[in-house]
N, C-alpha and C positions, 0 to 999 in steps of 0.2 A: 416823083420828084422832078422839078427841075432844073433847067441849066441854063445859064448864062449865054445868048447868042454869040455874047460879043470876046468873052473871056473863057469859057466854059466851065468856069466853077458852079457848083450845085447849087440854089436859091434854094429858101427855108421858103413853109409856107405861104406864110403873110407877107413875103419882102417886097417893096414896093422898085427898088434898086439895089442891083448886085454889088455886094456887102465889099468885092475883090477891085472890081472897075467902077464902079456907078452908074453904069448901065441900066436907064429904065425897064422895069419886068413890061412884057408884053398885056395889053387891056385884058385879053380873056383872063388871064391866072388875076388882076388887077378887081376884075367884076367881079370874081366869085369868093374873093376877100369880101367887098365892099356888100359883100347879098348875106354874110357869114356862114358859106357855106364852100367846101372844097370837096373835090371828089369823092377825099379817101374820106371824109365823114359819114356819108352815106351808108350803111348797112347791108347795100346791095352790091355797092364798088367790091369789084376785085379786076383786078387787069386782067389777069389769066387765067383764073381758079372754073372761070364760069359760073354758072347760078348755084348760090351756096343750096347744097341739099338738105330738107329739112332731115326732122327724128324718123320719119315713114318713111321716107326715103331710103334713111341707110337700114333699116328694118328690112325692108324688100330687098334692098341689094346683097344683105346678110346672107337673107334666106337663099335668094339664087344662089348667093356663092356656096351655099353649103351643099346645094344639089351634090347627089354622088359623082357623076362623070360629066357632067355638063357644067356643073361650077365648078370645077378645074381647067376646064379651056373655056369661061368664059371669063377665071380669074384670069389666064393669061394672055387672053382677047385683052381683055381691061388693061390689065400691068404696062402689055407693050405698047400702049398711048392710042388704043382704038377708040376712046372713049374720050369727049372732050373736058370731062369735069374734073378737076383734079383730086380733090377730095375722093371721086370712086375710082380714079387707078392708085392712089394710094391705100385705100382701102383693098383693091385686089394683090396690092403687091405684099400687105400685111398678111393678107390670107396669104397668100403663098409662102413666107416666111414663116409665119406658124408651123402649117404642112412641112415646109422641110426643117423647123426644128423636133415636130412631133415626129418625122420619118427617121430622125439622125438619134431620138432617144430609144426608138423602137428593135433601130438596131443594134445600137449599141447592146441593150438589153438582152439580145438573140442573141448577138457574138458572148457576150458574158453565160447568158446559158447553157449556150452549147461548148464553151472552155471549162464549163467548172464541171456539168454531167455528161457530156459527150454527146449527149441527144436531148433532143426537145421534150421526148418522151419522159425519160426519164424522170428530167425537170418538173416537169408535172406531176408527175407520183412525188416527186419529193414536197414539191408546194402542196398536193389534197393530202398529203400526209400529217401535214401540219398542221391540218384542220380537223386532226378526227381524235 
């Protein structure tokens, strides 16, 4: 989006002059009116995102991050912004927030086990008990 040199209110796409002062837009934003095409049209444009990752992409990236011990520090390689594509640090910070919601039901789980039978053991004779 742009802005206004002269006023600093935000110009709409197509404006030829700012809608607040009358201030003419500057030729380049003016050419790429007149050609019908603007950045953010383009398929490719992203300011920050980087190169949008295809379907194989996040396929591959899946797969590493599931590695047992090396896609967990490579999700948090990723997460904490070592990576410049946006798209795959948030994709490692989803894996991470999976993992700590699957770690937080796991325990929950364990603590409810081991308050209702006293032991882990038990718990399990109780659970293959109820399958025979």
């Amino acid at each position: 989006m742009a802005y206004c040199k002269n006023c600093g209110s935000t110009l709409g796409d197509y404006e030829q002059t700012c809608p607040t002062c009358g201030e003419p837009v500057p030729a380049a934003i003016q050419t790429a009116e007149r050609s019908g095409e603007s950045p953010a049209a383009h398929p490719s444009y992203s300011p920050d995102a980087g190169p949008v990752v295809g379907s194989w992409g996040f396929v591959g990236a899946l797969l590493l991050l599931n590695l047992p011990v090396a896609g967990f520090i490579i999700a948090i390689i990723w997460a904490a912004g070592a990576v410049s594509n946006k798209n795959l640090r948030n994709l490692a910070r989803a894996n991470l927030l999976l993992l700590l919601l699957f770690l937080a039901v796991v325990i929950s789980l364990l603590i409810t086990t081991l308050a209702r039978f006293g032991s882990l053991m038990y718990g399990l004779n109780y659970l293959i008990g109820l399958f025979r």
